[in-house]
PyMOL CGO cylinders between C-alpha atoms (Angstrom):
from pymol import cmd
from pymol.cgo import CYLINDER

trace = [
    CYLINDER, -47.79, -20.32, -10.04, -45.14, -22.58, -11.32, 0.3, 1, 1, 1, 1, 1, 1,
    CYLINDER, -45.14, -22.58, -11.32, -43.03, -19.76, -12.55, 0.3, 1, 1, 1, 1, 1, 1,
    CYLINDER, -43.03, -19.76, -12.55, -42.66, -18.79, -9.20, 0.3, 1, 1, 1, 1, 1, 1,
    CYLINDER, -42.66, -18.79, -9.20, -41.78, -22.08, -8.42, 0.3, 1, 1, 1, 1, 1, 1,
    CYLINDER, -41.78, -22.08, -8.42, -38.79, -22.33, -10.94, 0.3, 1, 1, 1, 1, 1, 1,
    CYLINDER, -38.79, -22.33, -10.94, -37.69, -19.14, -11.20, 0.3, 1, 1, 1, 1, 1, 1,
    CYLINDER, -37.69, -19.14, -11.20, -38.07, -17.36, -7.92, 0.3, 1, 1, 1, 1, 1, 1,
    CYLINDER, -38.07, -17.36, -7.92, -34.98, -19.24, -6.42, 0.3, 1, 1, 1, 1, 1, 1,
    CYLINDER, -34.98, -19.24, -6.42, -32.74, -18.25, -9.71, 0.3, 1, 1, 1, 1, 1, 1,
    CYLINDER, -32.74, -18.25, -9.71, -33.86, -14.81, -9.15, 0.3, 1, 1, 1, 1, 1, 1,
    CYLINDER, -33.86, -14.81, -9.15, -33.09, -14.89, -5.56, 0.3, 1, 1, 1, 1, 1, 1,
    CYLINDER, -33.09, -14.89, -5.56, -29.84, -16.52, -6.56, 0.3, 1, 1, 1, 1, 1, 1,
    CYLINDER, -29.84, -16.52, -6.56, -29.05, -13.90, -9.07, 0.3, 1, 1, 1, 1, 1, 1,
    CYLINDER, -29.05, -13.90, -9.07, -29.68, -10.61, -7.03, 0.3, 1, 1, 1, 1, 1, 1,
    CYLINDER, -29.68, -10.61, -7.03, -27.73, -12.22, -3.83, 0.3, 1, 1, 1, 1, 1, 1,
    CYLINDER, -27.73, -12.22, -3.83, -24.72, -12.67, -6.62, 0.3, 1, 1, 1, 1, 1, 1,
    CYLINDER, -24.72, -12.67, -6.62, -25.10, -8.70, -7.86, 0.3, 1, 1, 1, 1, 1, 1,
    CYLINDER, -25.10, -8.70, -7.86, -25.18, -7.43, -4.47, 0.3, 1, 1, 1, 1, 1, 1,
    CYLINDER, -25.18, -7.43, -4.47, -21.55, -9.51, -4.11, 0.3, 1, 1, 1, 1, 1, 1,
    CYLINDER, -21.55, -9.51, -4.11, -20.33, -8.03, -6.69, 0.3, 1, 1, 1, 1, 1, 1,
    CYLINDER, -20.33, -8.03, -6.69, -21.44, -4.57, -5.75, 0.3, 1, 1, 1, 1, 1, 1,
    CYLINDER, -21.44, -4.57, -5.75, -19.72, -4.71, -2.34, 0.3, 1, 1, 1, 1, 1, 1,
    CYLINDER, -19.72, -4.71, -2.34, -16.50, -6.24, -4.01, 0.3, 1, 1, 1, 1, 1, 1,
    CYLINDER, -16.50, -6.24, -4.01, -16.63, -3.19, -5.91, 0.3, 1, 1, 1, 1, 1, 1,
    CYLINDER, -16.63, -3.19, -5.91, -17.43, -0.63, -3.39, 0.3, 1, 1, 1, 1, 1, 1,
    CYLINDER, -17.43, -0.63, -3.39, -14.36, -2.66, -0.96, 0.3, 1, 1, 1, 1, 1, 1,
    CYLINDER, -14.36, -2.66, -0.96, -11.82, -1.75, -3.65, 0.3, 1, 1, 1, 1, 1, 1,
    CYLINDER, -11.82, -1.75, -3.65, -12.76, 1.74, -4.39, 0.3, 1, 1, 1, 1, 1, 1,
    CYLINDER, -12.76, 1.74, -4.39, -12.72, 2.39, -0.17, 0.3, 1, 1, 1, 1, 1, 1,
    CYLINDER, -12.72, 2.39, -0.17, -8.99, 1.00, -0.25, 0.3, 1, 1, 1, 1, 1, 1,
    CYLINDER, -8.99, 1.00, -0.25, -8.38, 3.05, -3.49, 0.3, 1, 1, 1, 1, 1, 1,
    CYLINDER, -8.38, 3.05, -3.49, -9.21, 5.88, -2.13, 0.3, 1, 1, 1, 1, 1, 1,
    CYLINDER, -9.21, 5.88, -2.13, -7.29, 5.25, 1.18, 0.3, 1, 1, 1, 1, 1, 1,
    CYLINDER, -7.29, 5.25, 1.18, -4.54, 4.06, -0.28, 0.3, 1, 1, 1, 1, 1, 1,
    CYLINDER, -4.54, 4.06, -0.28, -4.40, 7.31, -2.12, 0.3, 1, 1, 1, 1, 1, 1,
    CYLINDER, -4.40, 7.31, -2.12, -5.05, 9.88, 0.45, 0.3, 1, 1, 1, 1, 1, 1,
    CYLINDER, -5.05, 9.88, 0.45, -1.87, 7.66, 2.64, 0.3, 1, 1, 1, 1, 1, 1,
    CYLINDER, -1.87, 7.66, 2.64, 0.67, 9.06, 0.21, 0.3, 1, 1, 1, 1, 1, 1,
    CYLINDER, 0.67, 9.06, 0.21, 3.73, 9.79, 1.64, 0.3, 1, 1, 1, 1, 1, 1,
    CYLINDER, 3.73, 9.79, 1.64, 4.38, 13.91, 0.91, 0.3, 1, 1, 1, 1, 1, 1,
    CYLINDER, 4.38, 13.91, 0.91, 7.26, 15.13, 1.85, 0.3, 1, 1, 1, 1, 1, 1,
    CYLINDER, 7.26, 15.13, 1.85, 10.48, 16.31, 2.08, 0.3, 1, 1, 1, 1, 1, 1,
    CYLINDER, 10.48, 16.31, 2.08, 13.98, 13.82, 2.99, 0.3, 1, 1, 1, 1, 1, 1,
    CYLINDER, 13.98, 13.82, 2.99, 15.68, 15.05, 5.87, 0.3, 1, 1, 1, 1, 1, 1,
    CYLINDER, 15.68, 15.05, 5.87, 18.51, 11.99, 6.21, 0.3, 1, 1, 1, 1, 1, 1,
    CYLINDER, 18.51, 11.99, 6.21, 19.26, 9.06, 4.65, 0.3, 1, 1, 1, 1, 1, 1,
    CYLINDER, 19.26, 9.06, 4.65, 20.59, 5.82, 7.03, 0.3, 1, 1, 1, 1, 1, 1,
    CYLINDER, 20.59, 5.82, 7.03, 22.37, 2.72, 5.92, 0.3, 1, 1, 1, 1, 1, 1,
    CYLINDER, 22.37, 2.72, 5.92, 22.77, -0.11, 8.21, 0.3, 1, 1, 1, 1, 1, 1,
    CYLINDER, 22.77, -0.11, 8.21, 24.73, -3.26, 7.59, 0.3, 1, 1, 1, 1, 1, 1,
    CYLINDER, 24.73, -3.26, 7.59, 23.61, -6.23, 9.32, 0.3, 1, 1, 1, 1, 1, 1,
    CYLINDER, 23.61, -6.23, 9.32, 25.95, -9.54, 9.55, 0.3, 1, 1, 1, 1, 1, 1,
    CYLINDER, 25.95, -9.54, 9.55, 23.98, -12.65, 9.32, 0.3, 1, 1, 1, 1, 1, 1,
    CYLINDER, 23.98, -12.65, 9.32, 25.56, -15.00, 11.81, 0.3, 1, 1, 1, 1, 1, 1,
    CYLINDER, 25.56, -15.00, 11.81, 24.94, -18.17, 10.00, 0.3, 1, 1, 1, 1, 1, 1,
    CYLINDER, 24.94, -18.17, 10.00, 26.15, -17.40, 6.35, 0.3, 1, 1, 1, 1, 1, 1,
    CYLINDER, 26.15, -17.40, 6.35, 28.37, -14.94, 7.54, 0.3, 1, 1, 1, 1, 1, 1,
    CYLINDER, 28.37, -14.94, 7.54, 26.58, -12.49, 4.74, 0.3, 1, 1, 1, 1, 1, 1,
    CYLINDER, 26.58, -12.49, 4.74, 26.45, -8.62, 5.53, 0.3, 1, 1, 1, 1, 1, 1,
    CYLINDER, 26.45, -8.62, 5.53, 23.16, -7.42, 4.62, 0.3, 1, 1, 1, 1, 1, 1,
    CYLINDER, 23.16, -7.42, 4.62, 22.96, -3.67, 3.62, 0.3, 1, 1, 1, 1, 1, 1,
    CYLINDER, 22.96, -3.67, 3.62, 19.95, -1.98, 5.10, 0.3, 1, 1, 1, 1, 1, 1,
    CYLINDER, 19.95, -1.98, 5.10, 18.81, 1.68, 3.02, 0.3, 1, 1, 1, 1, 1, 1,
    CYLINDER, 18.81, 1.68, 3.02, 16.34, 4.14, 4.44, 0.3, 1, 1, 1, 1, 1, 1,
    CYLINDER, 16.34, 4.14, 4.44, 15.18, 7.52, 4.27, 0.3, 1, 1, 1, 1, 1, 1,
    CYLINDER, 15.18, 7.52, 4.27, 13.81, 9.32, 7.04, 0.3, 1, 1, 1, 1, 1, 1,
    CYLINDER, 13.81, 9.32, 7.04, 10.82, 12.02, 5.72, 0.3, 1, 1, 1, 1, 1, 1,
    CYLINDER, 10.82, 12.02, 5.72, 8.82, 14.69, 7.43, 0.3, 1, 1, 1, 1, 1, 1,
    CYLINDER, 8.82, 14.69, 7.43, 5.74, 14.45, 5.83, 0.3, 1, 1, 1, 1, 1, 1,
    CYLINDER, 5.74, 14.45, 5.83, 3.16, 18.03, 5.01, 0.3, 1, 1, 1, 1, 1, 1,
    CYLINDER, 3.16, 18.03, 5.01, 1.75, 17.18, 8.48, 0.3, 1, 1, 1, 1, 1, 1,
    CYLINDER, 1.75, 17.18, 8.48, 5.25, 17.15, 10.52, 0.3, 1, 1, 1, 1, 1, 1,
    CYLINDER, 5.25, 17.15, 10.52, 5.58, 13.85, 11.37, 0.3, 1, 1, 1, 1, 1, 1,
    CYLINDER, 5.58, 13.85, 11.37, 8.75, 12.00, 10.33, 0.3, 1, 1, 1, 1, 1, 1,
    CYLINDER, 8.75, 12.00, 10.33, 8.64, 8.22, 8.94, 0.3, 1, 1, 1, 1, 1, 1,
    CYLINDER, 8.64, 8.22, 8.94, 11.56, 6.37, 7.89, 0.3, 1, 1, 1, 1, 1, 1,
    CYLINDER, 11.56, 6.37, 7.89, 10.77, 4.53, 4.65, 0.3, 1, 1, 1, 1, 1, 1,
    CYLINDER, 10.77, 4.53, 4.65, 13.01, 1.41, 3.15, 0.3, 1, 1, 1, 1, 1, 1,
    CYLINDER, 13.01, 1.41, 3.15, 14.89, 2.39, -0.36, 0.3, 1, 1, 1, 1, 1, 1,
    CYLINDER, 14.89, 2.39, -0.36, 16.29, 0.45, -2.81, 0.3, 1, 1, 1, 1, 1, 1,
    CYLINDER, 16.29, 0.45, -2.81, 19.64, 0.83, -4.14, 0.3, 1, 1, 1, 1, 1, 1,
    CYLINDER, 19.64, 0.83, -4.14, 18.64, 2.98, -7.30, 0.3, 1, 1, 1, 1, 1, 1,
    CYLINDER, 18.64, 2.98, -7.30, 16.53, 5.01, -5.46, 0.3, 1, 1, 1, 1, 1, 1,
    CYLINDER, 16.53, 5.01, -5.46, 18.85, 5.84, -2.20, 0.3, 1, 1, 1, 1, 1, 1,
    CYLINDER, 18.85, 5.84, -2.20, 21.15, 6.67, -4.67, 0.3, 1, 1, 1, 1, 1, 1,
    CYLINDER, 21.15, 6.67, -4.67, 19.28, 8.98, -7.01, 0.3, 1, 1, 1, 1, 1, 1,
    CYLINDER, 19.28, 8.98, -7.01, 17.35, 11.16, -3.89, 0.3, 1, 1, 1, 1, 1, 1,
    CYLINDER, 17.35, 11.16, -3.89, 19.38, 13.29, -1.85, 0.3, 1, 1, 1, 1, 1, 1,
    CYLINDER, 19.38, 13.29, -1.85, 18.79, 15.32, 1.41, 0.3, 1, 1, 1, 1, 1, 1,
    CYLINDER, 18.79, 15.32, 1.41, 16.21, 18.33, 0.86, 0.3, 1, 1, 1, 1, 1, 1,
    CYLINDER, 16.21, 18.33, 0.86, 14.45, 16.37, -2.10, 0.3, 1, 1, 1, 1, 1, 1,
    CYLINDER, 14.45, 16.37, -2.10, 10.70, 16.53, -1.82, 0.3, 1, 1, 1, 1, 1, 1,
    CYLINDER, 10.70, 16.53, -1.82, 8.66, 13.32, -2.40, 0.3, 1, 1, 1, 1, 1, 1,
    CYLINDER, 8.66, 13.32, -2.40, 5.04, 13.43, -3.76, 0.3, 1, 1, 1, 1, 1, 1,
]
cmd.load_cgo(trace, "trace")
């Protein structure tokens, strides 16, 4: 009887801990797998730049974008960095 005593609560304690770690586990394979199914397929049908004059430092800000129509026919513009707005050009596809 006393080794229910002392280790019942440790046991208790023990499987409460493995089920936490079990649903960490099964959280981050859910967003995995949404994550990867929410990739952006497509093909780049313009790219924008804005510029954007910051009032207070008097700083011009240059904005890059491309807009894509994804496999599904919905168009998303996406930010770009400077390498990348460079190095893609209208009619590229993006997997």
């Amino acid at each position: 009887m006393e080794k229910y005593i002392v280790f019942g609560p440790i046991v208790i304690f023990f499987g409460f801990f493995f089920l936490l770690i079990i649903g960490f586990f099964v959280l981050i394979g859910k967003l995995f797998i949404k994550g990867k199914n929410q990739a952006w397929k497509g093909e780049v049908i313009d790219k924008v730049k804005f510029e954007k004059k910051d009032d207070d430092t008097k700083r011009i800000e240059r904005l890059l974008s491309l807009k894509v129509q994804l496999e599904n026919g919905e168009i998303h513009s996406i930010p770009a960095t400077v390498e990348f707005y460079n190095k893609v050009k209208v009619g590229d596809k993006l997997n």
